[in-house]
Chimera marker file (.cmm) of the C-alpha trace (Angstrom):
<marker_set name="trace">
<marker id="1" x="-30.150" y="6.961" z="53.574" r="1" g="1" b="0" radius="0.5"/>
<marker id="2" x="-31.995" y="6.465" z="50.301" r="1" g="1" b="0" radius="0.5"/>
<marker id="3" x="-34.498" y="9.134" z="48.641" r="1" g="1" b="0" radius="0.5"/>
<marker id="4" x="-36.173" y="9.361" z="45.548" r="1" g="1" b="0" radius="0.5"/>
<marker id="5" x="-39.055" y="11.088" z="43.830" r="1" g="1" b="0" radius="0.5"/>
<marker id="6" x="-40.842" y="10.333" z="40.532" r="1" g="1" b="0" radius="0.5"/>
<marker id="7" x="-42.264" y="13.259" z="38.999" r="1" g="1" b="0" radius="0.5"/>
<marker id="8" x="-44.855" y="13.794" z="35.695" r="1" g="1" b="0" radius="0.5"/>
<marker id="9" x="-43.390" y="15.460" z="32.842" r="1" g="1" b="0" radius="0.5"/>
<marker id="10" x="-45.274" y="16.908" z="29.704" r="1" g="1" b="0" radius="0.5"/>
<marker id="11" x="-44.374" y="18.819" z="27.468" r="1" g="1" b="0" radius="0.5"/>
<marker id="12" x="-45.735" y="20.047" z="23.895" r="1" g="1" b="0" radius="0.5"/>
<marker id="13" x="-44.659" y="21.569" z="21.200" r="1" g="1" b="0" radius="0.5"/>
<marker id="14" x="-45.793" y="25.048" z="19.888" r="1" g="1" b="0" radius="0.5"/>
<marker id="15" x="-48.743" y="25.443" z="17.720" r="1" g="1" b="0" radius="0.5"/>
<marker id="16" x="-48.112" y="26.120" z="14.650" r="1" g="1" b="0" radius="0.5"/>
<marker id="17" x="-50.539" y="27.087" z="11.251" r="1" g="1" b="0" radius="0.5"/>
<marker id="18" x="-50.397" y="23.691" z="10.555" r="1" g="1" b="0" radius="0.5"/>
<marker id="19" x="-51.358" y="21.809" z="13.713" r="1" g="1" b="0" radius="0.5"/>
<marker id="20" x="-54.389" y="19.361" z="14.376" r="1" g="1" b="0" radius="0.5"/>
<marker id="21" x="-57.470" y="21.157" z="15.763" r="1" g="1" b="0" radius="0.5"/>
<marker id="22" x="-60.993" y="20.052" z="16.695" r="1" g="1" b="0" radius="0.5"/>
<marker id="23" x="-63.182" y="22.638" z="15.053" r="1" g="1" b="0" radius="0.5"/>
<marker id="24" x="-66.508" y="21.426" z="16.262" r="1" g="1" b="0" radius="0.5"/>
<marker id="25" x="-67.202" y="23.464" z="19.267" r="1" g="1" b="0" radius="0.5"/>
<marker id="26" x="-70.615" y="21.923" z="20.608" r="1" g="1" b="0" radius="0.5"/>
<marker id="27" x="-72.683" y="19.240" z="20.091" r="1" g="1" b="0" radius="0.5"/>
<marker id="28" x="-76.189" y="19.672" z="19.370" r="1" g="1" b="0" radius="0.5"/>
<marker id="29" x="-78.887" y="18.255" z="22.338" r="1" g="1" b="0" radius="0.5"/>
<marker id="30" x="-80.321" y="14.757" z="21.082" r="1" g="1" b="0" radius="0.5"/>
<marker id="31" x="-83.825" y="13.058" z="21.487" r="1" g="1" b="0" radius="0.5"/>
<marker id="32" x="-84.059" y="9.806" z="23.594" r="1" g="1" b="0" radius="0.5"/>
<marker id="33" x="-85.481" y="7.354" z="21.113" r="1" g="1" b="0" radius="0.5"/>
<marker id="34" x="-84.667" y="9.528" z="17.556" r="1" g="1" b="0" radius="0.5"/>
<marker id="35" x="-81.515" y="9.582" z="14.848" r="1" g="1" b="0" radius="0.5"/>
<marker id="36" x="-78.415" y="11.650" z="16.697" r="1" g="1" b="0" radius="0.5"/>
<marker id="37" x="-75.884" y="12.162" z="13.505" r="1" g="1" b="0" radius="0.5"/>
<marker id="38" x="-73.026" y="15.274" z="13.876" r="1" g="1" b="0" radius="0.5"/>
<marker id="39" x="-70.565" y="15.734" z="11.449" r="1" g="1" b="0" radius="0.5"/>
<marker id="40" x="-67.433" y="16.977" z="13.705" r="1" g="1" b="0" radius="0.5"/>
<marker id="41" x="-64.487" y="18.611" z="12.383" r="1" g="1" b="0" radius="0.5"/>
<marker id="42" x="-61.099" y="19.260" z="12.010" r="1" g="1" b="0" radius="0.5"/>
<marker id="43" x="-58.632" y="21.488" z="10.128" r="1" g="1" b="0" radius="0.5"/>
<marker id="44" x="-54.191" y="20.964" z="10.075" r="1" g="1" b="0" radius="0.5"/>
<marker id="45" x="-52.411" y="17.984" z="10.424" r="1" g="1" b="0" radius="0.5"/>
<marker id="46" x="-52.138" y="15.304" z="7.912" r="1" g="1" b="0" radius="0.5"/>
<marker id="47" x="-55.524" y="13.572" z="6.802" r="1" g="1" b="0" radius="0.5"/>
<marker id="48" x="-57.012" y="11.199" z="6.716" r="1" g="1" b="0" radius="0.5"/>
<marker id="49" x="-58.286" y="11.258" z="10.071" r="1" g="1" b="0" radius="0.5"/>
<marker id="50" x="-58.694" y="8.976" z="12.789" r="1" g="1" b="0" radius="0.5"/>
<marker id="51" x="-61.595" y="9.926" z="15.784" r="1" g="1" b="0" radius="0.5"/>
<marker id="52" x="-62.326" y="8.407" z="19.189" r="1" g="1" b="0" radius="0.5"/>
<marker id="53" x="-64.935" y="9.091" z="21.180" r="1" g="1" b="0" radius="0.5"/>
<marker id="54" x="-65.426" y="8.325" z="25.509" r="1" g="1" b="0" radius="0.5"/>
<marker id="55" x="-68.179" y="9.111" z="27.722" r="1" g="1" b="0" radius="0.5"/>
<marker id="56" x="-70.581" y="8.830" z="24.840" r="1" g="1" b="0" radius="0.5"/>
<marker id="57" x="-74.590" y="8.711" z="25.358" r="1" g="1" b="0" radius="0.5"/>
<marker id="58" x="-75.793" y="4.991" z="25.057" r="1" g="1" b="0" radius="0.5"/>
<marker id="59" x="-77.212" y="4.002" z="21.695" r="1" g="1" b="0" radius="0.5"/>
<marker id="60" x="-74.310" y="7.155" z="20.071" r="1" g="1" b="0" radius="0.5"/>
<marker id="61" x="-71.295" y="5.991" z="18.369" r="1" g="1" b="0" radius="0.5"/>
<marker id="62" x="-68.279" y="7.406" z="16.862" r="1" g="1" b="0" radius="0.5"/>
<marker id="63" x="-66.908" y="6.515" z="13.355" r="1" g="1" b="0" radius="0.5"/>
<marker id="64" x="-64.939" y="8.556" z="10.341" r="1" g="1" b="0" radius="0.5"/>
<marker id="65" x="-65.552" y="11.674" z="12.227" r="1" g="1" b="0" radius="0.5"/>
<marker id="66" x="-69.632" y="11.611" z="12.667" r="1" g="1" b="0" radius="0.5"/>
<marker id="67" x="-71.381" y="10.764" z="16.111" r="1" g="1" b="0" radius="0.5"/>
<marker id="68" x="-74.365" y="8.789" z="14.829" r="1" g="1" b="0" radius="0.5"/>
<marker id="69" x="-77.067" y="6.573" z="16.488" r="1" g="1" b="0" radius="0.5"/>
<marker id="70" x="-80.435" y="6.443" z="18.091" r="1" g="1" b="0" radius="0.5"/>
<marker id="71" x="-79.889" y="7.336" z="22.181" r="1" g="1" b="0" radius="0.5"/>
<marker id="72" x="-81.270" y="4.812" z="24.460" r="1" g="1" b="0" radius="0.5"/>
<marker id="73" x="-81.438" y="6.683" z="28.144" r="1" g="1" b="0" radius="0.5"/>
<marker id="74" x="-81.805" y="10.295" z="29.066" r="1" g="1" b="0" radius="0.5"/>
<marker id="75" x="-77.795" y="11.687" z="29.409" r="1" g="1" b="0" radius="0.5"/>
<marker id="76" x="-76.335" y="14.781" z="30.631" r="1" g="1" b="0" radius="0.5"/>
<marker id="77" x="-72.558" y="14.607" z="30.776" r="1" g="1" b="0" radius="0.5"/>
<marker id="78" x="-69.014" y="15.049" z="29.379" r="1" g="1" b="0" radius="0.5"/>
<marker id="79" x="-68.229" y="13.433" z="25.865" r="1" g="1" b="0" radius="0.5"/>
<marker id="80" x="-64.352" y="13.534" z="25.288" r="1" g="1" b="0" radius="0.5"/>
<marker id="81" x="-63.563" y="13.568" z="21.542" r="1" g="1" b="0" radius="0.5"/>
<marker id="82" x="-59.850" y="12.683" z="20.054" r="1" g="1" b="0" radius="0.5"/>
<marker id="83" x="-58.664" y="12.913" z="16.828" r="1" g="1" b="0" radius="0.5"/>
<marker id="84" x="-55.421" y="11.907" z="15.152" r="1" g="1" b="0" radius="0.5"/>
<marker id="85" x="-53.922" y="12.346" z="11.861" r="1" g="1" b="0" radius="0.5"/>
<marker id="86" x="-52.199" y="10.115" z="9.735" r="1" g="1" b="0" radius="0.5"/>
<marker id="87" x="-49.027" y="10.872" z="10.708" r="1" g="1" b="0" radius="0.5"/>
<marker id="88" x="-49.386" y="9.473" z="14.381" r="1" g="1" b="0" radius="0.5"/>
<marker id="89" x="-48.720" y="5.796" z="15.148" r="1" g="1" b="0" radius="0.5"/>
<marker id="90" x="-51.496" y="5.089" z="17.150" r="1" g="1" b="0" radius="0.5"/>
<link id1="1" id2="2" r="1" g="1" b="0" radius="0.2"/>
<link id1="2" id2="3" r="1" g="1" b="0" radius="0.2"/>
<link id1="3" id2="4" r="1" g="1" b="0" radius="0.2"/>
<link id1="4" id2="5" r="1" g="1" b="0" radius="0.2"/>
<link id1="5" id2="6" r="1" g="1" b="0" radius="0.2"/>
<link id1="6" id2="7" r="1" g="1" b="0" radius="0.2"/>
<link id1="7" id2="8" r="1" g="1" b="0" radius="0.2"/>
<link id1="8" id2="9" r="1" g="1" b="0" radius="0.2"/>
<link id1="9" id2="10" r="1" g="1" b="0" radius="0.2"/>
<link id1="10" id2="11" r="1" g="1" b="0" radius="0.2"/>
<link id1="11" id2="12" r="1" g="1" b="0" radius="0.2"/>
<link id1="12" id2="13" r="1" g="1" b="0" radius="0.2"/>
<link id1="13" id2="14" r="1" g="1" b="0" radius="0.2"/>
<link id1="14" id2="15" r="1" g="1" b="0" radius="0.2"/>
<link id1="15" id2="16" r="1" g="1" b="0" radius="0.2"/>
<link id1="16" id2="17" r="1" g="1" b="0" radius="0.2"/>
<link id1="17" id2="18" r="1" g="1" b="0" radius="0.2"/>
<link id1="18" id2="19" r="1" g="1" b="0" radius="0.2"/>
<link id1="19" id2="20" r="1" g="1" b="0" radius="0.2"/>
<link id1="20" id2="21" r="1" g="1" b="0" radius="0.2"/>
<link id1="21" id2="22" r="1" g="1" b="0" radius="0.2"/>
<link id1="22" id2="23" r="1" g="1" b="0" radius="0.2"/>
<link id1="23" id2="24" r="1" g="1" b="0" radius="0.2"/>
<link id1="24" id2="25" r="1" g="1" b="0" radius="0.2"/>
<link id1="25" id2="26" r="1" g="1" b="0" radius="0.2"/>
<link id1="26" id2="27" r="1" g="1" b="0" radius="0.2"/>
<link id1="27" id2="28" r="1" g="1" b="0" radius="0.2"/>
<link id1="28" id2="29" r="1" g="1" b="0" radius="0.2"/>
<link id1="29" id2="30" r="1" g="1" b="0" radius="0.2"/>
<link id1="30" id2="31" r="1" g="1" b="0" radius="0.2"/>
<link id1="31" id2="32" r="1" g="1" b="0" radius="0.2"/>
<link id1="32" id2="33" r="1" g="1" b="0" radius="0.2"/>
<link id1="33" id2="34" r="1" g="1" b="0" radius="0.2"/>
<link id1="34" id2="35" r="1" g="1" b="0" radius="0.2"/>
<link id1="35" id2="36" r="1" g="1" b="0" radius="0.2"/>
<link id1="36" id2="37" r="1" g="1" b="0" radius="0.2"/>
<link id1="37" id2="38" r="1" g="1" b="0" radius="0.2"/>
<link id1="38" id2="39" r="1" g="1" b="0" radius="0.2"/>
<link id1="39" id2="40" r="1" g="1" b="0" radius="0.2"/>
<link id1="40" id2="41" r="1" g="1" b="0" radius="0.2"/>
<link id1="41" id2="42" r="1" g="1" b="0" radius="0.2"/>
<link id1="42" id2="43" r="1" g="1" b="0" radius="0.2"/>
<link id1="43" id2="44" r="1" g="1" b="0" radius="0.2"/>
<link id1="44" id2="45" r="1" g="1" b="0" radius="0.2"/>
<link id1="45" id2="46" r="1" g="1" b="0" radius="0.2"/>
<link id1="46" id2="47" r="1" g="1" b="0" radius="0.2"/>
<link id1="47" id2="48" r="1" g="1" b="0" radius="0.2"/>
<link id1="48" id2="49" r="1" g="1" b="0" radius="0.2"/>
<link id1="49" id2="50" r="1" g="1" b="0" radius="0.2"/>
<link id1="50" id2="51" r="1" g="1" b="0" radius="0.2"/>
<link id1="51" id2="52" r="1" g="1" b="0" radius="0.2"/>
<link id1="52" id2="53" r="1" g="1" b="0" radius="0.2"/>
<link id1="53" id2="54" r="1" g="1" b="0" radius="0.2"/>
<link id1="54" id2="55" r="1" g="1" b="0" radius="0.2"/>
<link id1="55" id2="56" r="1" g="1" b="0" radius="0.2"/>
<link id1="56" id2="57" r="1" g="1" b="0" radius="0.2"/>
<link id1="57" id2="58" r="1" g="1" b="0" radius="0.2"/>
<link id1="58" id2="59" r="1" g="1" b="0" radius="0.2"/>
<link id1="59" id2="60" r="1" g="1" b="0" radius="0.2"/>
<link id1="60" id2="61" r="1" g="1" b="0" radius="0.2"/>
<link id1="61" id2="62" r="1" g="1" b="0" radius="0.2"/>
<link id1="62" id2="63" r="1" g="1" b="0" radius="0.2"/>
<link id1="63" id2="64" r="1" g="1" b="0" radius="0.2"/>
<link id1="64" id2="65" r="1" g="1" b="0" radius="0.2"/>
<link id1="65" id2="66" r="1" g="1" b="0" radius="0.2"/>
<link id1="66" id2="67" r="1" g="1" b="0" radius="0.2"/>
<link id1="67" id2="68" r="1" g="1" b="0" radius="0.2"/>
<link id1="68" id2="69" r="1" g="1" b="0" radius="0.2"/>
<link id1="69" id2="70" r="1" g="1" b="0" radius="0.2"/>
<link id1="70" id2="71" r="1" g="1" b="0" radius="0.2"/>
<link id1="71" id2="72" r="1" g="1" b="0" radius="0.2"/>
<link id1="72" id2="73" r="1" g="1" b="0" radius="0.2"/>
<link id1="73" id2="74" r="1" g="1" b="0" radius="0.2"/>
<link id1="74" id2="75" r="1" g="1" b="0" radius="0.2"/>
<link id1="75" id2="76" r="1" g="1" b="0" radius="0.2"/>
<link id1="76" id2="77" r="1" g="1" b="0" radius="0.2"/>
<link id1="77" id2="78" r="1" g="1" b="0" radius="0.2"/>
<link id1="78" id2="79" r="1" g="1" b="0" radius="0.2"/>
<link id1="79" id2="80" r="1" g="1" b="0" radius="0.2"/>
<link id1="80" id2="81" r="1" g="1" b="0" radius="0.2"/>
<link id1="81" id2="82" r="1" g="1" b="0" radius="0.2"/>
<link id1="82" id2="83" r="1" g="1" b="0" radius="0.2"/>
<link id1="83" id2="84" r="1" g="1" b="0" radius="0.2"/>
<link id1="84" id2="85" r="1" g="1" b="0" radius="0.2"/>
<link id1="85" id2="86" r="1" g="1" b="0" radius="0.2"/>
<link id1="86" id2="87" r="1" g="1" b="0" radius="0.2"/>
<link id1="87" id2="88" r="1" g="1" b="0" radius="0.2"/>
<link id1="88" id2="89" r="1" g="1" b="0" radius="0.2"/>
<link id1="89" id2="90" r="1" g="1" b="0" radius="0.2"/>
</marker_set>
């Protein structure tokens, strides 16, 4: 007889003073139709930054760290925001 089992695995180290953090805490409501611009930030880590955005409204991009464009359709929802530091291979 033959068993096996795959399990997930993650671990992460301990913060630390100098860790990566998001420091923007909420995003402002938008107008369907008008400019959208939010500077996010970040504090730790190694800079110069690199941000990604998913889930984002339609018409709102992400780029250098600023959500920016003119919304398209009414949106309610979940925006996931990444950032990485320079000292990440991405």
């Amino acid at each position: 007889m033959f068993r096996y089992m795959s399990l997930m695995l993650a671990l992460a180290p301990a913060l630390t003073a100098q860790d990566l953090t998001i420091t923007t805490t909420a995003l402002p409501s938008g107008t369907v139709g008008s400019p959208y611009t939010v500077q996010l930030t970040a504090t730790g880590g190694t800079p110069p930054y690199s941000w990604f955005g998913s889930g984002l409204p339609a018409g709102v991009s992400i780029s250098a760290g600023q959500l920016t464009g003119t919304p398209t359709a009414a949106f309610t929802g979940t925006v996931t925001i990444a950032v990485f530091d320079s000292a990440v291979a991405q």
